[in-house]
C-alpha positions as CSV (number, residue, x, y, z in Angstrom):
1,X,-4.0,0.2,11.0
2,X,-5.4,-2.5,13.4
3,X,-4.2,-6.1,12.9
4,X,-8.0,-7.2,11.7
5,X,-7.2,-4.9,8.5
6,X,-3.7,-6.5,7.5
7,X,-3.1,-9.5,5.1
8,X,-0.8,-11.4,7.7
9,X,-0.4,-14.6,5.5
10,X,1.7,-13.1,3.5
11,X,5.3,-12.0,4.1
12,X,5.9,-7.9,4.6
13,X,7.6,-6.5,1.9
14,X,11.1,-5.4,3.2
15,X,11.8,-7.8,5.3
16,X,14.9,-10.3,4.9
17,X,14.6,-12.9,3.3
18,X,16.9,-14.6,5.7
19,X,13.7,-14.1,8.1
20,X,10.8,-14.4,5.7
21,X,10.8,-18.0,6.6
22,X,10.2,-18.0,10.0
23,X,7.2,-14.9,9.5
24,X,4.3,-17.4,10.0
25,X,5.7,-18.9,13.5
26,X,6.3,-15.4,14.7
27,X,3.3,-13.7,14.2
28,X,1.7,-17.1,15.9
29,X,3.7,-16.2,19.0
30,X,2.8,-12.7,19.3
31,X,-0.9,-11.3,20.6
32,X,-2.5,-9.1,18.6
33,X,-1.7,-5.4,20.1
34,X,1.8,-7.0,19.5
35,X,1.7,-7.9,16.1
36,X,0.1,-4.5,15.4
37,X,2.6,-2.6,17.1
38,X,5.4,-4.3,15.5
39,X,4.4,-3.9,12.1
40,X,3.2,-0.4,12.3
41,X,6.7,0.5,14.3
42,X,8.9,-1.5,11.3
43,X,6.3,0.0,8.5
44,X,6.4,-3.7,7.2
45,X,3.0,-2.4,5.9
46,X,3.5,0.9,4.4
47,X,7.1,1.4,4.2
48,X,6.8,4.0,6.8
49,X,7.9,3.5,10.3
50,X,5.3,4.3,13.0
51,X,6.0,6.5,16.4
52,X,4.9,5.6,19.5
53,X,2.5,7.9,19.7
54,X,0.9,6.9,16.6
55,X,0.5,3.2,17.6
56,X,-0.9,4.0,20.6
57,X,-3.3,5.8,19.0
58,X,-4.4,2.4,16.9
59,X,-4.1,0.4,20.2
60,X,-6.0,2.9,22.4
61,X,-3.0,3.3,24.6
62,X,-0.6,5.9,25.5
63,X,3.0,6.3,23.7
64,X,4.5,5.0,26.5
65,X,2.0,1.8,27.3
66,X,2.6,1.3,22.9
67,X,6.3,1.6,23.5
68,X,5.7,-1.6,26.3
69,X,3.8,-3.7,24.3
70,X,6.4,-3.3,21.2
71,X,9.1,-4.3,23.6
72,X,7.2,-7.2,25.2
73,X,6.9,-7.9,21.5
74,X,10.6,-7.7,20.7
75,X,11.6,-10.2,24.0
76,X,8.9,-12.7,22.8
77,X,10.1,-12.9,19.6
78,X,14.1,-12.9,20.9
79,X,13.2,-15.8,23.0
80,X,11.9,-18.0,19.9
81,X,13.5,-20.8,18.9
């Protein structure tokens, strides 16, 4: 599911609440290959996690390329303040 076809105003169902709050200045920091790739590997979406290999797939990348771009994801977000 490419980030185009998700609702990203609203909070994914499942996560924290704890975290909820800060949703809208995340998904501002992230590009778009990593929003997708972080939802779809969380299953914030559908409630079902996502392999690598399936990203990739919705990114036009290889597992491993889709396994970078959720990591860039991860430090971008880990650096946020």
């Amino acid at each position: 599911m490419p980030v185009s076809d998700l609702d990203l105003s609203t909070v994914p169902e499942g996560l924290p609440a704890d975290l909820a709050s800060a949703w809208s200045t995340a998904i501002a920091s992230l590009t778009d290959r990593e929003l997708s790739a972080v939802v779809l590997r969380f299953g914030f979406r559908t409630g079902k996690p996502e392999s690598f290999a399936a990203i990739g797939r919705v990114l036009g990348a290889n597992w491993i390329r889709a396994q970078a771009i959720f990591t860039n994801a991860l430090g971008r977000l880990g650096r946020m303040e």
